[in-house]
N, CA, C and O atoms as a printed pandas DataFrame, in Angstrom:
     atom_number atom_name residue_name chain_id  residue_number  x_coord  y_coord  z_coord
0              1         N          UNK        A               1  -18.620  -19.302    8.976
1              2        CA          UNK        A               1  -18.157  -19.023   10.308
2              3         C          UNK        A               1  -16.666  -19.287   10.386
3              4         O          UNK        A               1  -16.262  -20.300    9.814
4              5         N          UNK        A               2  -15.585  -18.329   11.165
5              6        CA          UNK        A               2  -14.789  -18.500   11.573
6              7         C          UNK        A               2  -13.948  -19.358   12.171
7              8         O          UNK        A               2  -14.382  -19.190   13.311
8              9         N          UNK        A               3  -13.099  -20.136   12.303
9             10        CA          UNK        A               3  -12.641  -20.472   13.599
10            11         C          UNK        A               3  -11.881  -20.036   14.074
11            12         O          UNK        A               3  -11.570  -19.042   13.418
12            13         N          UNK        A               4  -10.987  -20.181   15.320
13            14        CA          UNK        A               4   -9.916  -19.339   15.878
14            15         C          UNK        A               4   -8.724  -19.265   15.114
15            16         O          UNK        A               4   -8.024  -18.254   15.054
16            17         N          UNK        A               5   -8.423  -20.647   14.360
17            18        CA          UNK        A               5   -7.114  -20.803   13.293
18            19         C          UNK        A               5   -7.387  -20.243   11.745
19            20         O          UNK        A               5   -6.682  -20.432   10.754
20            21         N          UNK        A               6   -8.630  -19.496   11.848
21            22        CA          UNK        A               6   -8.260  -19.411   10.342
22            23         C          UNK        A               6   -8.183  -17.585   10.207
23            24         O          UNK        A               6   -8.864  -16.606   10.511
24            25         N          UNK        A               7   -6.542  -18.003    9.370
25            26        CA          UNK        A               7   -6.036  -16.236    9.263
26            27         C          UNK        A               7   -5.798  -16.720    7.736
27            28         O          UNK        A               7   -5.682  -17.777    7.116
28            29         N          UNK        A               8   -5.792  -15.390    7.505
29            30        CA          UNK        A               8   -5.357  -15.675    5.591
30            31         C          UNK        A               8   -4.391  -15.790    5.433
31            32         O          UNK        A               8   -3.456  -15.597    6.210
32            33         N          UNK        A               9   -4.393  -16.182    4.243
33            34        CA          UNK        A               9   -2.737  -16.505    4.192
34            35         C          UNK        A               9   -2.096  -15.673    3.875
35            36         O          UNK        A               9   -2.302  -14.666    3.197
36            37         N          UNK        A              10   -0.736  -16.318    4.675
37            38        CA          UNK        A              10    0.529  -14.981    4.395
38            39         C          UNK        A              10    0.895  -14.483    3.190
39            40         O          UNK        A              10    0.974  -15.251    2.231
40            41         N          UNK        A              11    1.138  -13.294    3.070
41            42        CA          UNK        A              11    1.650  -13.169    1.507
42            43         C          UNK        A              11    2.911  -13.633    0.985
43            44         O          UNK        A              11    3.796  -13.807    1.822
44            45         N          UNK        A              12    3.160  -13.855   -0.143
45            46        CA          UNK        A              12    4.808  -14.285   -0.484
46            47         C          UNK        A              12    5.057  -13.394   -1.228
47            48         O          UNK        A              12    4.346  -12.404   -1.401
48            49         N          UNK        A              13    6.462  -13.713   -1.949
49            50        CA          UNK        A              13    6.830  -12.832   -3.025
50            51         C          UNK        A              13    8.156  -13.649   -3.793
51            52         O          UNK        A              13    8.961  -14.118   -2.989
52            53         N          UNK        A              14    8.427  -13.839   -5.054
53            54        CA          UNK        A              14    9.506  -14.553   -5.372
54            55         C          UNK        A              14   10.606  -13.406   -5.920
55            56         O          UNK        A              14   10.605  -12.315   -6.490
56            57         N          UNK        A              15   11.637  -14.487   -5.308
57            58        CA          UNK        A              15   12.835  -13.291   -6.141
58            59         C          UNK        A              15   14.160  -13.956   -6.787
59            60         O          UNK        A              15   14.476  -14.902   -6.065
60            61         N          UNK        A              16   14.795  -13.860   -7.556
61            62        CA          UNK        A              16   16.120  -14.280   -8.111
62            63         C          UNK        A              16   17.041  -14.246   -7.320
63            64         O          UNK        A              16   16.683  -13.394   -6.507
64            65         N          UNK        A              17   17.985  -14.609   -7.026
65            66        CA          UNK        A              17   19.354  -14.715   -6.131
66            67         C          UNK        A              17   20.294  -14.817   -6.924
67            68         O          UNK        A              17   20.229  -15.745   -7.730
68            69         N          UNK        A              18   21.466  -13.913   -6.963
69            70        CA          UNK        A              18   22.966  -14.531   -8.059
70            71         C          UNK        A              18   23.745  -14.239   -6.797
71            72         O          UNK        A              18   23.528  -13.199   -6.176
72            73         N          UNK        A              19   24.628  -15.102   -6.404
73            74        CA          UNK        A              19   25.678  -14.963   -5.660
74            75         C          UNK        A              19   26.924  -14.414   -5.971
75            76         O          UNK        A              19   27.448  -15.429   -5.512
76            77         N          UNK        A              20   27.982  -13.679   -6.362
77            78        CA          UNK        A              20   28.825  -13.474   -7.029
78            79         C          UNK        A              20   29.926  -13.767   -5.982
79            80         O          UNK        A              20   29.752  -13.868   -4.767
80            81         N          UNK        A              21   31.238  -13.901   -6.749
81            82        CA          UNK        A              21   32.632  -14.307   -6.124
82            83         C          UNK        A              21   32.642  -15.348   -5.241
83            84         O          UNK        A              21   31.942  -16.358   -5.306
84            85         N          UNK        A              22   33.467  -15.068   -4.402
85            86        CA          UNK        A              22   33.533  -16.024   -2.869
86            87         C          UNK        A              22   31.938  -16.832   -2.280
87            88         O          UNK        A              22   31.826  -17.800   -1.529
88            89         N          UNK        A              23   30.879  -16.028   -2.932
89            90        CA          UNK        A              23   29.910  -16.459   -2.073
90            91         C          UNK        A              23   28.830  -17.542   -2.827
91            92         O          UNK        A              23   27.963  -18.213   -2.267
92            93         N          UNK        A              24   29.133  -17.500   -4.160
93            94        CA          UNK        A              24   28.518  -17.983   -5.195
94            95         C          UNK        A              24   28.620  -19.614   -4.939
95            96         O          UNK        A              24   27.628  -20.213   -5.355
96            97         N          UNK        A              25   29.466  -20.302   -4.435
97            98        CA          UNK        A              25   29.600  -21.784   -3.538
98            99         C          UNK        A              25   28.727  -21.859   -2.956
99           100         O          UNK        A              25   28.419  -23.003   -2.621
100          101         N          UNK        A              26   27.788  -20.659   -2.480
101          102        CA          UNK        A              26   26.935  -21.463   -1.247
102          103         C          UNK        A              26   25.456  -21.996   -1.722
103          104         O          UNK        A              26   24.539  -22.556   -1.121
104          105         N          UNK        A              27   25.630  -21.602   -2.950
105          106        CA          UNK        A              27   24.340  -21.828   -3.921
106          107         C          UNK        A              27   24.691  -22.756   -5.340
107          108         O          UNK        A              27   25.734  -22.764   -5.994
108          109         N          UNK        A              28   23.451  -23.512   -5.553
109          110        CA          UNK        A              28   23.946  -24.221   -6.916
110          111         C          UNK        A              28   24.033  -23.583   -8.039
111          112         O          UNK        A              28   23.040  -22.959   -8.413
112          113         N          UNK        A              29   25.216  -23.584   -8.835
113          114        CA          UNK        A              29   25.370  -22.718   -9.868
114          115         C          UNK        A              29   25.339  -20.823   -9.609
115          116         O          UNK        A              29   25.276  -19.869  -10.385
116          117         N          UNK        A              30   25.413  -20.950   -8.243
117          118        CA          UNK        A              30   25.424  -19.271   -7.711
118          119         C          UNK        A              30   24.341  -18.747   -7.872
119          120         O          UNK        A              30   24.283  -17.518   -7.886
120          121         N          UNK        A              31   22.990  -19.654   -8.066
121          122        CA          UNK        A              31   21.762  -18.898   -7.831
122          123         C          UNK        A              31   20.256  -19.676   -7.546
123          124         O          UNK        A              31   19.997  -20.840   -7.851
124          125         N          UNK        A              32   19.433  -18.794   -6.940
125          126        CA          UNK        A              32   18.680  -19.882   -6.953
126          127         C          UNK        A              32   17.331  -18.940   -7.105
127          128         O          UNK        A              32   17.570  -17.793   -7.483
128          129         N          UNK        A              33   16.077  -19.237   -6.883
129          130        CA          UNK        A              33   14.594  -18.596   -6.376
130          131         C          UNK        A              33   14.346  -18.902   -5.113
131          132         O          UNK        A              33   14.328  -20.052   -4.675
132          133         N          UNK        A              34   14.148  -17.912   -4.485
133          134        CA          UNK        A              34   13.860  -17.751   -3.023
134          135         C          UNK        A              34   11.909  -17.522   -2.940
135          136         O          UNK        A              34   11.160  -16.901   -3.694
136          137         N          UNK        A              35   11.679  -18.168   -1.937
137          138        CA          UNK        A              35   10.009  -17.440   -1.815
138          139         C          UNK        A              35   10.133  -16.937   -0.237
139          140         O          UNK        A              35   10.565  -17.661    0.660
140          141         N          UNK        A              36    9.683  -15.582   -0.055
141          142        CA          UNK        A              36   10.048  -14.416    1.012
142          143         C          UNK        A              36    8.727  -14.043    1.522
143          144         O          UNK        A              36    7.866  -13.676    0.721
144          145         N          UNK        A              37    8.496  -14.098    2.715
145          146        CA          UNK        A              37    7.113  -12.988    2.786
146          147         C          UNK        A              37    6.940  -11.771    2.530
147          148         O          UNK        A              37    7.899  -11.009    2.400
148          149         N          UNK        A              38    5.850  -11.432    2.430
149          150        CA          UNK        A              38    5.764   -9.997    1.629
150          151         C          UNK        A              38    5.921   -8.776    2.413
151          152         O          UNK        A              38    5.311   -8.511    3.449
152          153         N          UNK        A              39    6.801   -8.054    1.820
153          154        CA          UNK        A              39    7.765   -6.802    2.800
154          155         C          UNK        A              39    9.130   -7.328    2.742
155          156         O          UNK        A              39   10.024   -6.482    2.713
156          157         N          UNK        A              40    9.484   -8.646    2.718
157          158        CA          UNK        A              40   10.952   -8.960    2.967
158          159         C          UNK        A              40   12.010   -7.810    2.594
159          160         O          UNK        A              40   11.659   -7.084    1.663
160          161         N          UNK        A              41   13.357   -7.516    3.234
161          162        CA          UNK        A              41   14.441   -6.515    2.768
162          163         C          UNK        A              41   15.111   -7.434    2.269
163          164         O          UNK        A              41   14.879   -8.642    2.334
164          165         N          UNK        A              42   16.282   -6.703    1.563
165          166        CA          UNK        A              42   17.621   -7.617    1.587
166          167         C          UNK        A              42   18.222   -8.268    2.251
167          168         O          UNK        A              42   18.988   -9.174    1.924
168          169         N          UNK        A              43   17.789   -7.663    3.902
169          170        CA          UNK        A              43   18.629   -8.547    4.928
170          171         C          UNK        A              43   17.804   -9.393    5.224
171          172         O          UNK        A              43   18.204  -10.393    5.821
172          173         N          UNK        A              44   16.531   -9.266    4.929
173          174        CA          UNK        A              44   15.596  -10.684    5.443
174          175         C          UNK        A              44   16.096  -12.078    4.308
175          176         O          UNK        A              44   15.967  -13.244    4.682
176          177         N          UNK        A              45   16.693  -11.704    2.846
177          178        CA          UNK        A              45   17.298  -12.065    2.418
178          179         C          UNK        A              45   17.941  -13.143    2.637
179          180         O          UNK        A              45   17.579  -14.305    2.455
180          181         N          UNK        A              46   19.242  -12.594    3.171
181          182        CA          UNK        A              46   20.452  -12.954    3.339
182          183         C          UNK        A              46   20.163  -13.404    4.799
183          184         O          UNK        A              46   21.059  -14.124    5.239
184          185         N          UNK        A              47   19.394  -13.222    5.449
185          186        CA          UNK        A              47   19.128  -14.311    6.538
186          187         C          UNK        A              47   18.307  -15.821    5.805
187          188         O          UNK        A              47   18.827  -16.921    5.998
188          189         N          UNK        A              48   17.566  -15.747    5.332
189          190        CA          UNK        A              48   16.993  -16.369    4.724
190          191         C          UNK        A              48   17.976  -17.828    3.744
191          192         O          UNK        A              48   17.714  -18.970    3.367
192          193         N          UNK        A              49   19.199  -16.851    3.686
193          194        CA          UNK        A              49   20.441  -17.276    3.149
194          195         C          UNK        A              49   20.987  -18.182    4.070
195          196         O          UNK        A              49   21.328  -19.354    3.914
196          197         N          UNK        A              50   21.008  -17.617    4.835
197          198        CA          UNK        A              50   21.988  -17.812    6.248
198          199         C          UNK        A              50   23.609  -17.479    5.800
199          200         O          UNK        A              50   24.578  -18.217    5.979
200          201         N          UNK        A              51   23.583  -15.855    5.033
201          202        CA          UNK        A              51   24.879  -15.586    4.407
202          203         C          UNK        A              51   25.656  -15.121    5.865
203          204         O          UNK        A              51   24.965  -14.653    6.770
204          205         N          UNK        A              52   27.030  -15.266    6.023
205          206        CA          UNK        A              52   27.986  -14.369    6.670
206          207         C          UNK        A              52   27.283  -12.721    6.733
207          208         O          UNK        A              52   26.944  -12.052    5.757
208          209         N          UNK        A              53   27.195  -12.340    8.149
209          210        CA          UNK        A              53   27.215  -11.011    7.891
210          211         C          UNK        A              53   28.118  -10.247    7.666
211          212         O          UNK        A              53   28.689   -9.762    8.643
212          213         N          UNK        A              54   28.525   -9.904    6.413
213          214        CA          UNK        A              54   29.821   -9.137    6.184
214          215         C          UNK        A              54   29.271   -7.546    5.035
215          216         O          UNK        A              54   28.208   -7.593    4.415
216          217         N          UNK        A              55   29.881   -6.733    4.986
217          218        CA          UNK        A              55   29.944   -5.953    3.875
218          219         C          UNK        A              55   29.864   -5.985    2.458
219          220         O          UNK        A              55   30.929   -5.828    1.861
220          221         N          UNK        A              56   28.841   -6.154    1.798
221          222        CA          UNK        A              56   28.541   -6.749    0.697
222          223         C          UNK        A              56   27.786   -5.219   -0.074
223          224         O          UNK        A              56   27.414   -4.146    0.400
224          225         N          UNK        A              57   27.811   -5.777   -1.414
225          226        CA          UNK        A              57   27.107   -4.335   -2.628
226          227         C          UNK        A              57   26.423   -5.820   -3.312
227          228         O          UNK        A              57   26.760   -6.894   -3.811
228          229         N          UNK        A              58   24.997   -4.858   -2.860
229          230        CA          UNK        A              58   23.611   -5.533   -3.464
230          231         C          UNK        A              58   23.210   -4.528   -4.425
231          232         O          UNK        A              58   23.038   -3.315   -4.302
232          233         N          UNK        A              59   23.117   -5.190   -5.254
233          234        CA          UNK        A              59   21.833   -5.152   -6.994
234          235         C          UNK        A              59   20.562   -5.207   -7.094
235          236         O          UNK        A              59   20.232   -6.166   -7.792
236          237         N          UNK        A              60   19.838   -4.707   -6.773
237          238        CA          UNK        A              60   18.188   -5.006   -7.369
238          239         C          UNK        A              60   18.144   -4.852   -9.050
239          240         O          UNK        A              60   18.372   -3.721   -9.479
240          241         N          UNK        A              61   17.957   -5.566   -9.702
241          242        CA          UNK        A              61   17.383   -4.919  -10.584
242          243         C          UNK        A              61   18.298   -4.195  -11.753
243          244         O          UNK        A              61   17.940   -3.757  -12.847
244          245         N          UNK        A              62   19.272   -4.215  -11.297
245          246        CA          UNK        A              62   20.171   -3.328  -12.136
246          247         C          UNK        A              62   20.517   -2.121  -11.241
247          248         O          UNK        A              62   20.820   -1.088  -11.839
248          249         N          UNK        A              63   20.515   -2.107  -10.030
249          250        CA          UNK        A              63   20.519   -0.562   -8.734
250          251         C          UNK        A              63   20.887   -1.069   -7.742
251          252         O          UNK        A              63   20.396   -1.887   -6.965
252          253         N          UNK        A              64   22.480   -0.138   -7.844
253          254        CA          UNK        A              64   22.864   -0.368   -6.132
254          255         C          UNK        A              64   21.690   -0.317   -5.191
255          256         O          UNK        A              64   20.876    0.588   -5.375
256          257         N          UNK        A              65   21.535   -0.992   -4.413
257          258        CA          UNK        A              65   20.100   -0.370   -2.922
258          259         C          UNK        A              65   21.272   -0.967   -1.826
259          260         O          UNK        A              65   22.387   -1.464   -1.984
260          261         N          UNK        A              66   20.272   -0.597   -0.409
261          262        CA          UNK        A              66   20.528   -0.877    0.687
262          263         C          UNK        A              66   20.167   -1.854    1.394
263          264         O          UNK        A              66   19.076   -2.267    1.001
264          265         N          UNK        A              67   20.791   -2.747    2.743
265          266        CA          UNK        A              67   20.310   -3.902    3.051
266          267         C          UNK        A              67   18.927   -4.022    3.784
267          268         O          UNK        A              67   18.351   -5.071    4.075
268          269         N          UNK        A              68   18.464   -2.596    4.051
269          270        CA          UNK        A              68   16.410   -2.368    4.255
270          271         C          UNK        A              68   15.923   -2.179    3.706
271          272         O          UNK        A              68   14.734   -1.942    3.922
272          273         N          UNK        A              69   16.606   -2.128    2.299
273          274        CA          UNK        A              69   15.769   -2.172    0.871
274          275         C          UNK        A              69   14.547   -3.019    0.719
275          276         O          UNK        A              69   14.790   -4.116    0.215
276          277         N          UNK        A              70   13.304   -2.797    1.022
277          278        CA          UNK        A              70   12.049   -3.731    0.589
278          279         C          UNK        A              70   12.259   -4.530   -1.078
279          280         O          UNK        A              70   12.769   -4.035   -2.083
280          281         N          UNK        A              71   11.959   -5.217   -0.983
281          282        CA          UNK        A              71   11.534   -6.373   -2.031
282          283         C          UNK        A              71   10.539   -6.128   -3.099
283          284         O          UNK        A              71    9.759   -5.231   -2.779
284          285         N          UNK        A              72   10.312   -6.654   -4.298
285          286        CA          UNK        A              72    9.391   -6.678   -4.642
286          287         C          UNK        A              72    9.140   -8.535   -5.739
287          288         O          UNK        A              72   10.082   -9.256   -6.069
288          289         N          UNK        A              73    7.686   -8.811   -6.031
289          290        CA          UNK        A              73    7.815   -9.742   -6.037
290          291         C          UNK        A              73    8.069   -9.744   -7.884
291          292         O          UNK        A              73    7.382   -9.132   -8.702
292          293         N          UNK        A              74    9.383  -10.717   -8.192
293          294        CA          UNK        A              74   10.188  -10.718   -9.344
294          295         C          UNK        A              74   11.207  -10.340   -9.258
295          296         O          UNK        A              74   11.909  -10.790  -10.164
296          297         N          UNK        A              75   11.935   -9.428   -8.323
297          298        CA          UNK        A              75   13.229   -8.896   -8.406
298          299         C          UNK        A              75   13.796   -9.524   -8.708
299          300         O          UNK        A              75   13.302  -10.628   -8.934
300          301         N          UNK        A              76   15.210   -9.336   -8.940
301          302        CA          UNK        A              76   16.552  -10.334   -8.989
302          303         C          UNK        A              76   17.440   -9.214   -8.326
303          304         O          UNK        A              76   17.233   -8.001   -8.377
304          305         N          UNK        A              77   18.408   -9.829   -7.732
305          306        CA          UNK        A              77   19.202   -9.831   -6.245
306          307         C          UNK        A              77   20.039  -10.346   -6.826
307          308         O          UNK        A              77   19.915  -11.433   -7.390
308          309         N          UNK        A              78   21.755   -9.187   -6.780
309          310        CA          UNK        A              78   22.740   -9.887   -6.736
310          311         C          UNK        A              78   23.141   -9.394   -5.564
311          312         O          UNK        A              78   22.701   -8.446   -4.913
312          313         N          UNK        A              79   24.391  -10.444   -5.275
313          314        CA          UNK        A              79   25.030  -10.132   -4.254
314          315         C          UNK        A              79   26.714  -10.218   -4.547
315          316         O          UNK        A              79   27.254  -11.202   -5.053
316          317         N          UNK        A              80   27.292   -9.207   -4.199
317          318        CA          UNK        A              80   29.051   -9.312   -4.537
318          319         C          UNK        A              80   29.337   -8.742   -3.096
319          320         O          UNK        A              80   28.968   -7.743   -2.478
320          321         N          UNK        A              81   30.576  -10.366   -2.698
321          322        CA          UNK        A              81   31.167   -9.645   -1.404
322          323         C          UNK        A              81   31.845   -8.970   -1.547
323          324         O          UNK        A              81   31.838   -8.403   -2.640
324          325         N          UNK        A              82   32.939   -8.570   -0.470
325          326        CA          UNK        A              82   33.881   -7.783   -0.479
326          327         C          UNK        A              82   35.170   -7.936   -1.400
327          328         O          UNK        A              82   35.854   -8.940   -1.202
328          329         N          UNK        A              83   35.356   -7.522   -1.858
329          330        CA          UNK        A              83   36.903   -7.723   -2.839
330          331         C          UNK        A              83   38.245   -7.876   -2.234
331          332         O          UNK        A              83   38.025   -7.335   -1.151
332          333         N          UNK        A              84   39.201   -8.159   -2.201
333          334        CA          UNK        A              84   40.511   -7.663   -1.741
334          335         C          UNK        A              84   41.441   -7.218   -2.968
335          336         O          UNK        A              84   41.158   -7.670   -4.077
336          337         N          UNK        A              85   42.521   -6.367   -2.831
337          338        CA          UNK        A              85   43.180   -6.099   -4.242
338          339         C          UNK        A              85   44.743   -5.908   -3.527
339          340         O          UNK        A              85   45.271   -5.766   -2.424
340          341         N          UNK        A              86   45.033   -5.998   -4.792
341          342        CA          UNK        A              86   46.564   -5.792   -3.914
342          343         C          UNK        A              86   47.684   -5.074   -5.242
343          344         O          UNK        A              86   48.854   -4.798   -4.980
């Protein structure tokens, strides 16, 4: 029998994190393992982060993607902010 509290459990999913440049401070050694619920994007991510929202080029995998890019569980996630050049 049921009770009212019992839901299954949520799904997770693990993923790699590399921080690159400027942002790589906010993590030890510029990376870490994140555990995400399942569906997470990149931006659930980087909230998850609690990164600056700024203009950034994300990596899955070896592939530019986008920040509604769904997840999958194992990825690795880089992240490189913005550059300046002069």
């Amino acid at each position: 029998m049921s009770g009212p509290d019992s839901r299954p459990p949520e799904r997770t999913l693990g993923v790699e994190v590399v921080l690159k440049g400027s942002l790589a401070a906010r993590l030890p050694g510029g990376r870490a393992r994140l555990v995400l619920a399942d569906g997470a994007s990149v931006g659930s991510l980087l909230a998850a982060l609690e990164l600056p929202d700024m203009q950034c080029v994300f990596v899955v995998n070896g592939s530019a993607v986008s920040r509604d890019t769904r997840l999958r569980d194992g990825d690795r996630v880089q992240v490189f902010p913005p550059m300046a050049g002069g």
